[in-house]
N, C-alpha and C positions, 0 to 999 in steps of 0.2 A: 504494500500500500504506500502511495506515495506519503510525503509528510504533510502536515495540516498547512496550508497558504496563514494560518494569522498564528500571532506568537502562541506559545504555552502560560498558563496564567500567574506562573512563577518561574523566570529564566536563574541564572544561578547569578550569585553574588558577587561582580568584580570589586576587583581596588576600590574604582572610581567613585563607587557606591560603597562603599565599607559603612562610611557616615554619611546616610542620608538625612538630609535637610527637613524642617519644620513644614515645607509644602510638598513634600516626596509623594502623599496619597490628600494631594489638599482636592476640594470642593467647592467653588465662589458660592454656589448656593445649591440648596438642600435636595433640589429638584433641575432637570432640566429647562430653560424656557422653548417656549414653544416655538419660537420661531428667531432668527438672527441674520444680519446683515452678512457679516462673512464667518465662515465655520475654517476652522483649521484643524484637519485630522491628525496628530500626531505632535508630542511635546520635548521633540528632540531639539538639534540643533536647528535643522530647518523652522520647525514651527515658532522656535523662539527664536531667531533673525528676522522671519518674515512677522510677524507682531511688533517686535522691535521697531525696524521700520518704519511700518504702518502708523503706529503710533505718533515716530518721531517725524512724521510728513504730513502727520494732519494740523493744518492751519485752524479749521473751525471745528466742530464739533465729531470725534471721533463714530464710527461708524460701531454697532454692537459686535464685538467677537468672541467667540465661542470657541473653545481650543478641545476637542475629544481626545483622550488618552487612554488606549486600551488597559494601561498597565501603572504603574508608578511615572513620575515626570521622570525622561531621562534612561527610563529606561530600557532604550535600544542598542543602536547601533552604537551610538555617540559617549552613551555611559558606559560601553564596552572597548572602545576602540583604545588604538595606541600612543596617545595624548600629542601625536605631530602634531601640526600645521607648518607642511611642509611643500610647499612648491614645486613643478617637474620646470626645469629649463633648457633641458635636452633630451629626455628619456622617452616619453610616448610624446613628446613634442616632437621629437626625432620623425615619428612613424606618423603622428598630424600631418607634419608636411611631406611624406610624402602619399601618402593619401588622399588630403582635402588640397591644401597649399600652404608655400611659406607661410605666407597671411594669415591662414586661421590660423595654423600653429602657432605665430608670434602672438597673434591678440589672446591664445589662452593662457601661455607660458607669461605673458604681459599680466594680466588679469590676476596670473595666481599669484603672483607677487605683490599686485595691489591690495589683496586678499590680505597677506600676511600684512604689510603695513596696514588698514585699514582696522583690521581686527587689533591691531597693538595700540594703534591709536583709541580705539573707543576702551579697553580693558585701561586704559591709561587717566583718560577722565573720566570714565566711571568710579575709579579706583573699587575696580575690583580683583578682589583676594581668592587668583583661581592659579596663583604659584605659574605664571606665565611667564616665561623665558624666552627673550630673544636671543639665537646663539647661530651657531654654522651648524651646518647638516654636512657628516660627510657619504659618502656611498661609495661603497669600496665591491670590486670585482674580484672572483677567487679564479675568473676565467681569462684569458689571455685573448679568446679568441671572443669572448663576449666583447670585453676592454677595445679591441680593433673597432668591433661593431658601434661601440657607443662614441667611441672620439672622431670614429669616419659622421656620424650624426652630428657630432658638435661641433664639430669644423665647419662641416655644413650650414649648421643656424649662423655660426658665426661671419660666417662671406657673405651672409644675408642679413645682416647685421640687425639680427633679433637683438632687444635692450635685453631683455632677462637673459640670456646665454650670455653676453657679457659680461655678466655679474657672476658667473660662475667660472671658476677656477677645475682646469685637470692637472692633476700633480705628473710630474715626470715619472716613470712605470719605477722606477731605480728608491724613490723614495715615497712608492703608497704605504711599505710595511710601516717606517717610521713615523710619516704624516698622520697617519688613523689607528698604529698600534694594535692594529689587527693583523693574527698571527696570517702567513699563507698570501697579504693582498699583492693583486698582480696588477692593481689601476685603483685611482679614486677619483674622484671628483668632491669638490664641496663650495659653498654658496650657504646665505642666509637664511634660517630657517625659526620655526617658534616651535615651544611647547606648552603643554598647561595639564591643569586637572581639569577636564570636559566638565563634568556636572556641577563645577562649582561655576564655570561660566554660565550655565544654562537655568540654573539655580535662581541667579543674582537677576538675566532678562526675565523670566517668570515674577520673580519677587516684583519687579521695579512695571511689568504687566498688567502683574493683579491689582496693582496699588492704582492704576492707572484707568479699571474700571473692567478689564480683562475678566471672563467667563474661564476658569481653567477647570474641566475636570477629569480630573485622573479615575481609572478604576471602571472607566466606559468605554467598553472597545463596542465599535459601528462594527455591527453585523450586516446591512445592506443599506446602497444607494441608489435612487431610482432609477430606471432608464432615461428618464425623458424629465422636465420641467413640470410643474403644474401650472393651467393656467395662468394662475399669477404670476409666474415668473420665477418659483420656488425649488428647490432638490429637495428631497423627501431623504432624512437621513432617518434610519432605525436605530437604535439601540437597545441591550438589555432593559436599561430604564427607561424609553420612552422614546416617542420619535419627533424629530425636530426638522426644520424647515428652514432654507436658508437660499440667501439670493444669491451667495457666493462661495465657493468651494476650493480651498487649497486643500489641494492631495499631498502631506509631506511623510508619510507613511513609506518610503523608499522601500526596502524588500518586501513589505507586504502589499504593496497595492494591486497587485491581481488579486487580491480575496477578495477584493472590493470591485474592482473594474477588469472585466474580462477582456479588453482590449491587451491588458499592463501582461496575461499569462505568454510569458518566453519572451518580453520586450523589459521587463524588470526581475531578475533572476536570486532569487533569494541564495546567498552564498555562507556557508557557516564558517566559519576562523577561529582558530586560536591565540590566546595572548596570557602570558603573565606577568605576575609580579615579582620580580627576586631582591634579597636580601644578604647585607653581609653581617658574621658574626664580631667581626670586627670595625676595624674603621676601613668604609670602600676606598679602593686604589680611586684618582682623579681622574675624572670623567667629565669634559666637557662638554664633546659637539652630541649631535644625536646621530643614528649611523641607519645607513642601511646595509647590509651584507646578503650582495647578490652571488649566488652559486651559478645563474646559468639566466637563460634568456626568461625563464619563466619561475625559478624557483628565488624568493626572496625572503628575507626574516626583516624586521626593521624595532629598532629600539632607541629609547631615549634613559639619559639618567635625571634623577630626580633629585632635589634641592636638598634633599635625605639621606641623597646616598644611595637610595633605592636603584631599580633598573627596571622600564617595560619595556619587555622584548616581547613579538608577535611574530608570528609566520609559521613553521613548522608545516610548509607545505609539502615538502618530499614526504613526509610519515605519514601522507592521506589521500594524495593528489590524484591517487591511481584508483579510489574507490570513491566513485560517482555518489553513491548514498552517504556517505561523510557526508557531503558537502555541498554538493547542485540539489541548488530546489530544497535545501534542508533548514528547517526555520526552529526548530529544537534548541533555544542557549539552556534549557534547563539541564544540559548533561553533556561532558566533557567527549571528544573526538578520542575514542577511545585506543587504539593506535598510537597515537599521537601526544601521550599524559606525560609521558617521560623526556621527550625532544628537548626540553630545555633545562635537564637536570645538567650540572655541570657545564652550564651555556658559555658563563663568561669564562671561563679556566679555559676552553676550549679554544675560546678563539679572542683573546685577545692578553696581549702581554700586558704583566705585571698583577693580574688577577689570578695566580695560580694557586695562592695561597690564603685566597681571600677568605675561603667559607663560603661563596657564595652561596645561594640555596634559593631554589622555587618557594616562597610563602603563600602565592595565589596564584590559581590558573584559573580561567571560563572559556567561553565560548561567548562569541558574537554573530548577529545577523547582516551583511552588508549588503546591499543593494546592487546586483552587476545590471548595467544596460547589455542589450544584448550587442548593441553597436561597440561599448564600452565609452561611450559619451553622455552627460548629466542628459536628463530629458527635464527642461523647462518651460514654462509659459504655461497659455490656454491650450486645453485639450480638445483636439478637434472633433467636432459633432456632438460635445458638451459645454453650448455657451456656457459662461457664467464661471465653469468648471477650471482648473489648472492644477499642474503636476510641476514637482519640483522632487525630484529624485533621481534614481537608478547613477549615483555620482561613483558606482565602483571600484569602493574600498578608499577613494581620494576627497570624501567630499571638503575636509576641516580647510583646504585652500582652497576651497571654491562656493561655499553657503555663502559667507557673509555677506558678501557683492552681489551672490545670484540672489537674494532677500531682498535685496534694497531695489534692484530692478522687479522684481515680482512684487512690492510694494506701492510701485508706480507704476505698474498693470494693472492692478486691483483698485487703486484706489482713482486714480487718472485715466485708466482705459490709455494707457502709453503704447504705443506700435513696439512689441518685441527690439529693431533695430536703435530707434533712440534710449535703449534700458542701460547699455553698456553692458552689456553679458555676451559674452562671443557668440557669434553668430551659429557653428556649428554645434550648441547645445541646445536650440530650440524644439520644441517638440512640431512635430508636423507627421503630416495623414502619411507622407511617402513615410518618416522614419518607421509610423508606428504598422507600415507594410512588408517591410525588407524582414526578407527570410532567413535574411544571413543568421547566425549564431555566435558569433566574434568569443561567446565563453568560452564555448567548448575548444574553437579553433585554437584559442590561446593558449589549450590544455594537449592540445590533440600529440605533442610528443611526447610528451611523458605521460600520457593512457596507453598510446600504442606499443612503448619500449620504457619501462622504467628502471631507472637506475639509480638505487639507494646509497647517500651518503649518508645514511645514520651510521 
């Protein structure tokens, strides 16, 4: 039997949630209202950027909104994931351009960078306490022939003189091991990048929401949405507790939104991942930048250290990759990728110097949901052949450099009726009829060597 399209009604416990918040299962009011200006399904990042927004755009009297949370605030993809906000400035930008064109590649690889400045700036005068670091991100290659592949791409953005490629630095091959201290590297790269604790940012826009007049309620998962408008110009949402009405509809529900909208089944691809948390028994060796450690064109881990001392590391996808039920189409975080529990025992002794004697140790593992497109591009805007309706998801596995910005234009869709191309969101993430037609599968293809031939470096 396949796995259920909408979460389990208690995923497992990460880090990020350790210490849930005083609105974790909050309610603005006792009952549903009956009816709302705009409805926003899901209390992730997405839901709490585009509220944010909204809010901070309205001049005159804010419009009623009503935020559905099937589960606790936060607790998706965003409470699970690996606290980057990290930028690509050659890597699938590489493969943008040559796909779409320079162009689009520059304006995403451009974008995601505004992403990370934009988000530093507003965590800055918010002053909020979500342990957000701005530092370098390095990403280091254990392949030689992957390494050719990626500097042939970045040379490339470079004679096309993309701004974000610019800003990014390739070390000489002779000194990736010493540049990033990672045992084994045969290339690196590194560039500007953030980190944080997700739910305490998400946390602080909900707080500064509800205070604002915001309808939040958690513990309400939308079990069906109409087909069609009602005369008046309404969506007919359902809920366990009752059914509500509403003139405007953000879908920010990323891996789940096919439970909801059968258009979204094999164009948003629910993907299950692993991530932990490790600990030293000592004092940790110095850990600056955040890292990614790629094994091969398709096999990656990626990690940040913590203000603590701590380390989240994510990936362990050799220990899974080759069994489809792990992981495609698997919406289960209530239970660990079983295969896959021990991949990060001995992570950091492993692979990087000066940690050998550290103690490290796994203190938390889970499981997370991420949204893959099946193009592997955010699918944005209004959803076609449901006025009123929009989608702001399928961002796979990348979205923390690309919400913030895609909010603020999806804020100015909803609230201004703004034409997609004046939003500032690249062009090639808009949703459209041809995207949500293409047969292609871009998941699986990007899986498709190591299903047909797998080769374990556990």
């Amino acid at each position: 039997m396949a796995p259920s399209a909408f979460p389990p009604l208690n995923g497992m416990s990460s880090f990020w949630r350790s210490l849930p918040g005083d609105i974790d299962n909050h309610r603005s009011t006792k009952e549903l209202p009956s009816e709302c200006d705009v409805m926003v399904v899901g209390a992730g990042y997405s839901g709490a950027a585009i509220i944010t927004h909204m809010l901070s755009q309205c001049t005159g009297k804010a419009p009623s909104i009503l935020v559905l949370e099937a589960r606790q605030l936060c607790s998706g993809a965003t409470g699970r994931n690996g606290g980057h906000i990290k930028p690509d400035s050659y890597h699938a930008i590489s493969r943008l351009a040559r796909e779409y064109s320079v162009e689009a590649a520059a304006e995403v690889a451009n974008f995601e960078y505004a992403n990370v400045e934009a988000v530093a700036d507003f965590i800055r005068n918010e002053k909020i306490d979500c342990d957000f670091v701005l530092t370098r991100a390095i990403d280091v290659q254990f392949s030689e022939a992957h390494q050719d592949t990626l500097e042939a791409g970045y040379k490339s953005l470079l004679e096309n003189n993309v701004e974000a490629t610019k800003r990014t630095y390739c070390a000489p091959r002779e000194y990736a091991e010493t540049i990033s201290g990672v045992k084994g590297a045969k290339g690196c790269f590194s560039y500007n990048a953030g980190h944080l604790w997700p739910y305490k940012l998400i946390q602080h826009m909900f707080k500064k929401a509800i205070a604002q007049g915001v309808n939040l309620q958690t513990n309400t998962p939308v079990q069906r949405i109409s087909e069609d408008r009602d005369a008046s110009g309404f969506w007919t949402i359902k809920t366990d507790r009752g059914t509500v009405k509403a003139k405007q509809v953000i879908m920010a529900t990323n891996a789940y939104t096919a439970a909801l909208l059968p258009e979204y089944h094999s164009k948003i691809i629910p993907y299950r991942a692993l991530c932990s948390h490790i600990t030293t028994s000592k004092k940790a060796p110095l850990l600056n930048s955040s890292y990614a450690l790629r094994f091969n064109d398709w096999d990656f881990d990626y990690l940040i250290p913590r203000p603590d001392g701590s380390i989240i590391v994510g990936g362990a996808r050799q220990a899974y990759i080759q069994h489809l039920e792990d992981w495609y189409g698997n919406t289960n975080d209530s239970d660990l990728i079983d295969r896959a529990r021990h991949y990060f025992d001995g992570y950091m002794q492993r692979h990087f110097h000066g940690w050998e004697d550290s103690g490290a140790r796994v203190d938390n593992i889970w499981t997370g949901i991420m949204g893959y497109s099946s193009d592997r591009l955010p699918r944005v805007g209004p959803i076609p052949d449901r006025p009123g309706m929009f989608i702001m998801g399928g961002f796979t596995g990348h979205g923390m450099p690309q919400v913030f910005l895609c909010a603020k234009g999806m804020a100015d869709m909803v609230l201004s009726n703004a034409e997609f191309e004046k939003t500032g969101i690249p062009k090639v993430f808009q949703e459209t009829k041809g995207r949500l037609q293409d047969k292609r599968n871009r998941v699986l293809e990007m899986y498709e060597k190591p299903l047909k031939a797998f080769e374990s470096k556990l």
